[in-house]
C-alpha positions in Angstrom: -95.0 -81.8 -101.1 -95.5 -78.0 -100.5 -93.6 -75.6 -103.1 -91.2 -73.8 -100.6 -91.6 -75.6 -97.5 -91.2 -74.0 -94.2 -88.6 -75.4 -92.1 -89.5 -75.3 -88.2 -87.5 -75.8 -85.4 -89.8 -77.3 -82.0 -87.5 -77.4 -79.3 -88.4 -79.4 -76.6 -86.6 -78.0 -73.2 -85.0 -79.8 -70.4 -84.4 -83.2 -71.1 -81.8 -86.3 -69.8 -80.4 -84.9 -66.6 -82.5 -81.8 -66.4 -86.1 -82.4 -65.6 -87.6 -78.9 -66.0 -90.6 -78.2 -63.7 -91.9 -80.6 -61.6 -95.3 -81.0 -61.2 -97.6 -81.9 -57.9 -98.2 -85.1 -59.6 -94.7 -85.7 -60.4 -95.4 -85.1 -64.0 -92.0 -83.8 -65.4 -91.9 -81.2 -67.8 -88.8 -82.6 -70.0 -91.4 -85.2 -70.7 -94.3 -83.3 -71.4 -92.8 -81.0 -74.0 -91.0 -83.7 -75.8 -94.7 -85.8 -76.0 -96.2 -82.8 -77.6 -93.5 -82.0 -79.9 -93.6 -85.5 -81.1 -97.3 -85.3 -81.3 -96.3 -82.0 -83.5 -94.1 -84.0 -85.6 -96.9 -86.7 -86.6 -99.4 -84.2 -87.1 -97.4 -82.8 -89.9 -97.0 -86.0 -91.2 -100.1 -88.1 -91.0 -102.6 -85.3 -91.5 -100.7 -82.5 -93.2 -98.5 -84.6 -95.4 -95.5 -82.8 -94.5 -96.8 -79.6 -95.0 -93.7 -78.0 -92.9 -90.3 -79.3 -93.2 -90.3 -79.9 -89.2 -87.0 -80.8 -86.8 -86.8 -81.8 -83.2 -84.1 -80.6 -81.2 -84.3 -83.6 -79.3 -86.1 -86.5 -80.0 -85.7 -88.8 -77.0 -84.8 -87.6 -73.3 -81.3 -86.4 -73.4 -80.2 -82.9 -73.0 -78.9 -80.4 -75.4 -76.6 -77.6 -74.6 -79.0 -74.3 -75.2 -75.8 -72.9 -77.7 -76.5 -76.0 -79.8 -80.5 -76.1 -80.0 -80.1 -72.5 -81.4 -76.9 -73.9 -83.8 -79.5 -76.4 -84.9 -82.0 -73.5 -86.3 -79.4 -71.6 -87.6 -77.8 -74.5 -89.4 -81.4 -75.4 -91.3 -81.8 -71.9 -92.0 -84.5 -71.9 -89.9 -87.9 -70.3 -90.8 -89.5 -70.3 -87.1 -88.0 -71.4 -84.0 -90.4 -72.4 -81.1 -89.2 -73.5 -77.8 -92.0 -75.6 -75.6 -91.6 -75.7 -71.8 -94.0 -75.6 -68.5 -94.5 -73.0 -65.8 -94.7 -73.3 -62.0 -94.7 -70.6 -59.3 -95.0 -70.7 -55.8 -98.7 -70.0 -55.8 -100.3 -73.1 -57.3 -103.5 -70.9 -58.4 -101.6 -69.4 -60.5 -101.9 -71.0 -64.3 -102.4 -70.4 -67.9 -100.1 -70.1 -70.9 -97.8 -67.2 -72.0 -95.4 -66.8 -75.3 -91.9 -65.2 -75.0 -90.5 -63.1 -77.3 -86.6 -61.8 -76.9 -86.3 -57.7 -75.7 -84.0 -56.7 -78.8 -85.3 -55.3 -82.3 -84.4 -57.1 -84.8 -85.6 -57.6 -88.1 -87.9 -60.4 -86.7 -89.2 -59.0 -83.6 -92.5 -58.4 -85.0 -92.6 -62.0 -86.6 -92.2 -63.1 -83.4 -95.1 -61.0 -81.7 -97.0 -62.4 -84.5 -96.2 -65.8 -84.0 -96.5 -65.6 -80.4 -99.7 -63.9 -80.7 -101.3 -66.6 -82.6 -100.1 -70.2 -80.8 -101.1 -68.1 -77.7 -104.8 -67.6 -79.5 -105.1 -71.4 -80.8 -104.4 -72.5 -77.3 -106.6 -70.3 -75.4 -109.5 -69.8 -78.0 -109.8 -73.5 -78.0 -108.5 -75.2 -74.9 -109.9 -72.6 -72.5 -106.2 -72.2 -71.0 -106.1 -68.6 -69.6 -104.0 -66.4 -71.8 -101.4 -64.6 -69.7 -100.5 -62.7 -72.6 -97.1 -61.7 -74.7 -93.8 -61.4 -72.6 -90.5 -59.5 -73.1 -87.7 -62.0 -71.8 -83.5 -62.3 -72.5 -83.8 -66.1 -72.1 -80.6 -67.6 -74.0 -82.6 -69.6 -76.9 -84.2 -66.2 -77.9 -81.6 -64.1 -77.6 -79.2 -66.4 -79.8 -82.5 -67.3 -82.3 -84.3 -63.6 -82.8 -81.3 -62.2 -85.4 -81.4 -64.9 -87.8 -85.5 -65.9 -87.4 -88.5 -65.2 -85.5 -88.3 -67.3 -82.2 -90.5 -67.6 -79.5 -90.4 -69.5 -76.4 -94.1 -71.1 -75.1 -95.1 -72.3 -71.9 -97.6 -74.6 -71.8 -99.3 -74.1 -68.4 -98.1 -74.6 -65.2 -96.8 -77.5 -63.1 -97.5 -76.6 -59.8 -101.3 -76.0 -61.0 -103.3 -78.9 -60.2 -106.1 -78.7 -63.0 -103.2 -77.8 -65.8 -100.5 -80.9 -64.4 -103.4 -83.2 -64.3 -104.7 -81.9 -67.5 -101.2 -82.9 -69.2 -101.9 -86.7 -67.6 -103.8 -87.7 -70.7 -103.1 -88.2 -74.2 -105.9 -87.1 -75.7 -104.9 -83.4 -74.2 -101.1 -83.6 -75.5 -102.4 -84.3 -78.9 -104.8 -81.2 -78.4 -102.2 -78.8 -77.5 -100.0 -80.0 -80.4 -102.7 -79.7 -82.4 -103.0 -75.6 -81.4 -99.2 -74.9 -81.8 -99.6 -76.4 -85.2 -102.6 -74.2 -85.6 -101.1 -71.2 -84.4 -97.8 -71.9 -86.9 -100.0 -72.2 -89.8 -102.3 -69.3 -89.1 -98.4 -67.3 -88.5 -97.6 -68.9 -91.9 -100.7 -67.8 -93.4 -101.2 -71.2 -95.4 -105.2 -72.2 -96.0 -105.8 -75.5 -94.6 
């Protein structure tokens, strides 16, 4: 056990009725971002022995009101909240990943740059993702998340890409990604592995 464990919040988006994006392979997003955030979840328990004090807002495919995925972090006094979703656009050339941050300034708007900043650097520097940089956005889960603790919301690539849907097809590549948010929390936590 770590003294003063950090307690996360991953929160995979979409889920049950609500598939998210919908990728040209039919890959679903809800599906995606809940198999990484469970991959998140082992991670911190198999090779970090708990280093984090980690909670899912979902765990299987059911949806969650966006009011009670943000009650969730603010009920465990959340240290970092990080949403997970996938991108798609019209334009199916268009790909890579992007962090969110909310467009007020609270106390932990520049935590949240920070964190952004550094799950976007594990994932690019290591999974050759293009970085499509740090966004402003008023998307409900930040805006109800940035007064009470950093928050960012993370989007994984993009659906309607064919390299970055297929690319979410194996395991082996969920497990990576998951392995760069952890990353990117850590190096945001500043803990020495």
């Amino acid at each position: 056990m770590y003294a003063q464990q950090k307690v996360i919040v991953i929160d995979p988006g979409h889920g049950g009725k609500d598939p998210g994006a919908i990728g040209i392979n039919q890959l679903q997003e809800k599906n995606v971002v809940l198999d990484i955030a469970g991959e998140i979840l082992k991670l911190n328990k198999t090779i970090f022995e708990n280093r984090f004090d980690i909670y899912l807002t979902r765990y299987k495919d059911t949806l969650i009101s966006l009011k009670d995925r943000t009650k969730l972090g603010k009920a465990l006094d959340a240290d970092v909240f990080i949403s997970l979703h996938c991108n798609h656009a019209n334009n199916s050339n268009v790909k890579g990943v992007e962090a969110y941050v909310h467009n007020s300034n609270s106390r932990f708007t520049v935590e949240a740059i920070e964190l952004g900043l550094t799950v976007l650097n594990e994932s690019t520097k290591n999974l050759g993702f293009k970085k499509r940089g740090l966004k402003i956005a008023d998307f409900q889960v930040l805006r109800e998340s940035n007064p009470y603790y950093p928050a960012i919301l993370f989007e994984l690539g993009f659906m309607s890409n064919t390299d970055e849907a297929s690319y979410f097809l194996k395991y082996k590549n969920i497990k990576a990604m998951a392995v760069c948010i952890y990353m990117g929390l850590n190096n945001y936590l500043k803990i020495s592995l």
